[in-house]
C-alpha positions in Angstrom: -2.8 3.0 3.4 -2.5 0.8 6.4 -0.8 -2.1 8.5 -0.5 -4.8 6.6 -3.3 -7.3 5.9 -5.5 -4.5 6.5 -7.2 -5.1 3.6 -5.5 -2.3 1.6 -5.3 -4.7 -2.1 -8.9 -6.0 -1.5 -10.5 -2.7 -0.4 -8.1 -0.8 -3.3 -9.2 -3.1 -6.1 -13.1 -2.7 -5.5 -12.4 1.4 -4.9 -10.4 1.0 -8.4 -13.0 -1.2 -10.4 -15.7 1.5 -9.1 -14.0 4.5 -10.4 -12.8 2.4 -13.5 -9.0 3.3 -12.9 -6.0 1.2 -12.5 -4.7 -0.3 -9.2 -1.1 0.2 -8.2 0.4 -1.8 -6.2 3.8 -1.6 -5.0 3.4 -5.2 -3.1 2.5 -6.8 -6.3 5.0 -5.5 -8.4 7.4 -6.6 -6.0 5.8 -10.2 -5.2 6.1 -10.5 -9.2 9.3 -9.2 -9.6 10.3 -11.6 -6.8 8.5 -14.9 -8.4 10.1 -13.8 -12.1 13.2 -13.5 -10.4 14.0 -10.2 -12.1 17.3 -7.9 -10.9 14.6 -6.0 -8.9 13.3 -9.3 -7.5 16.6 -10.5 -6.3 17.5 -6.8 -4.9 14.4 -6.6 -3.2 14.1 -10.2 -1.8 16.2 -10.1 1.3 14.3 -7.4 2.4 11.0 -8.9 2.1 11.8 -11.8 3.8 13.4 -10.1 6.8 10.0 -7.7 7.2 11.9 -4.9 6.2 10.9 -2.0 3.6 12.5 -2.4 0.5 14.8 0.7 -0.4 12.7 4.3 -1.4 14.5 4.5 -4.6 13.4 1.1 -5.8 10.1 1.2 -4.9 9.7 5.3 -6.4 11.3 4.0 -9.4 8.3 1.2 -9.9 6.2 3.9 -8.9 7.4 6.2 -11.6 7.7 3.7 -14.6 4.1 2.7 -13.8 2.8 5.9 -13.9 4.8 7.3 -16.8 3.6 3.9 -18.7 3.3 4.2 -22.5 -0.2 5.1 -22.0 -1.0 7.7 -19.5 -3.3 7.6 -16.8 -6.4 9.5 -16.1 -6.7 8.4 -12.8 -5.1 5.6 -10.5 -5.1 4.2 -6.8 -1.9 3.8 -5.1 -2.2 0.9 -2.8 0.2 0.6 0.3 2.0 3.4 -0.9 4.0 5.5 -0.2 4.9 3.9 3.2 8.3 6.2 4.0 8.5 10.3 4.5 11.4 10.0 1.5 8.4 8.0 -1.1 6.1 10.3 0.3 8.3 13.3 -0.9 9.4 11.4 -4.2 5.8 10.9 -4.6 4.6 14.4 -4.5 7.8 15.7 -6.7 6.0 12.7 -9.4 2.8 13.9 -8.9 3.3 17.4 -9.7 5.7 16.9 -12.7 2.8 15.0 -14.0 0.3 18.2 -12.7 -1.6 15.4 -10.9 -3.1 15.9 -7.8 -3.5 13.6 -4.6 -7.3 13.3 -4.4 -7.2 11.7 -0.6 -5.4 8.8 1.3 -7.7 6.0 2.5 -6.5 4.8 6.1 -7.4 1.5 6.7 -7.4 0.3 10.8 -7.2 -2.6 12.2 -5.7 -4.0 15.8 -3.0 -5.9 15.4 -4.2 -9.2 17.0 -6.3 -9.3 14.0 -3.8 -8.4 11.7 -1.7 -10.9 13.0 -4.8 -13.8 12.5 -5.2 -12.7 9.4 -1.8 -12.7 8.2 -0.9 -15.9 9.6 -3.8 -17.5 8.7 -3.0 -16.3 4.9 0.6 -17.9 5.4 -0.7 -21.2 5.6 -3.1 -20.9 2.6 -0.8 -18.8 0.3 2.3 -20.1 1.5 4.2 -16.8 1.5 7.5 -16.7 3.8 6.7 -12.5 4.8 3.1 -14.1 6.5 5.1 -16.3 9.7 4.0 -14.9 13.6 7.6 -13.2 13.7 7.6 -11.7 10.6 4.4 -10.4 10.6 4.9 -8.6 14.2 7.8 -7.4 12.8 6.3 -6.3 9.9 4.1 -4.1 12.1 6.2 -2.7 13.9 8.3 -1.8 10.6 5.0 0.1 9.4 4.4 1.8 13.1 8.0 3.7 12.6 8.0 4.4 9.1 4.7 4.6 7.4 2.5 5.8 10.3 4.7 9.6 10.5 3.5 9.6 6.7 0.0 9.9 7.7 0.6 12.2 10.4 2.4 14.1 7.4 -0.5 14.1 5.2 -3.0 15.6 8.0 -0.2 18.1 8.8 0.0 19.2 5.7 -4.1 19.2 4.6 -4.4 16.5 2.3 -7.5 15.0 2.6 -7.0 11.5 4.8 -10.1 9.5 5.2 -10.0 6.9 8.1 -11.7 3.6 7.8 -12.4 0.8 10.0 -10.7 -2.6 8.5 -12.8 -5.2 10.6 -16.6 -6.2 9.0 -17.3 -7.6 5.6 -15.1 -6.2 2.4 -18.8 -5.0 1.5 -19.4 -3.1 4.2 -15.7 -1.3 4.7 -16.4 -0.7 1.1 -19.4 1.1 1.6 -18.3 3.2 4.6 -14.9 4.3 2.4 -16.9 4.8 -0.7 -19.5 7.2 1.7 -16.7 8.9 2.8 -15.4 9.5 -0.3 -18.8 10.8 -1.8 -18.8 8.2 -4.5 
């Protein structure tokens, strides 16, 4: 978890390829929902575009298709996700219906005039519409109200939430999550 461009997809995929489990991310099954121009895609669109969240129910719904996929999973990483008290809830009803436990939550941090470089900066080589100065602040201050009382949630309730500084190489926020971690 984090703000975005904190590095959650990048730092997620190398945690994933270490363990040897999947990645799942809500951001790119939306971003390909969106391109394919899917119901989901055109639902989910306006939302995106505007900064906002997309609705809880469409985004536990991806969740719970990709984790009750036709082949089960021993193991996955959830990245950016859940970023709402209701998907945290939905989550954990998943998770234990599936008798799977939450291992940890990785918090990625990172001040927001960086995030706001980096972001911008990625608009211009990527060309995505949810990366503009005013989006991305309000982007930010979408994830301050609704996704950082998640992680106060998580330490309120005990699960494991392992804090990570976003700024330095991808190698070396790897190797300070993975020590963290114990892996």
């Amino acid at each position: 978890m984090g703000p975005p461009g904190a590095g959650k997809g990048t730092q997620g995929e190398l945690l994933a390829e270490h363990l040897g489990v999947p990645r799942l991310s809500t951001g790119d099954m939306l971003r390909d929902a969106r391109a394919n121009q899917t119901d989901l895609g055109r639902r989910a669109e306006r939302y995106m575009d505007a900064g906002e969240l997309v609705p809880d129910q469409v985004i536990l719904g991806m969740v719970a298709e990709a984790l009750d996929g036709p082949e089960p999973l021993e193991g996955f990483i959830l990245d950016g996700f859940p970023r709402t008290i209701p998907q945290a809830e939905g989550l954990g009803e998943l998770l234990e219906k599936r008798g799977t436990p939450l291992d940890a939550v990785v918090f990625l941090t990172v001040p927001e005039d960086e995030l706001v470089r980096r972001l911008t900066g990625r608009s211009a080589q990527e060309h995505r519409t949810d990366d503009d100065p005013e989006t991305v602040r309000r982007r930010i201050q979408v994830y301050r109200a609704e996704t950082e009382p998640v992680i106060r949630s998580c330490l309120e309730s005990g699960v494991r939430v392992v804090r990570a500084d976003g700024v330095g190489s991808i190698d070396e926020i790897q190797r300070d999550l993975r020590g963290q971690l114990g892996l």
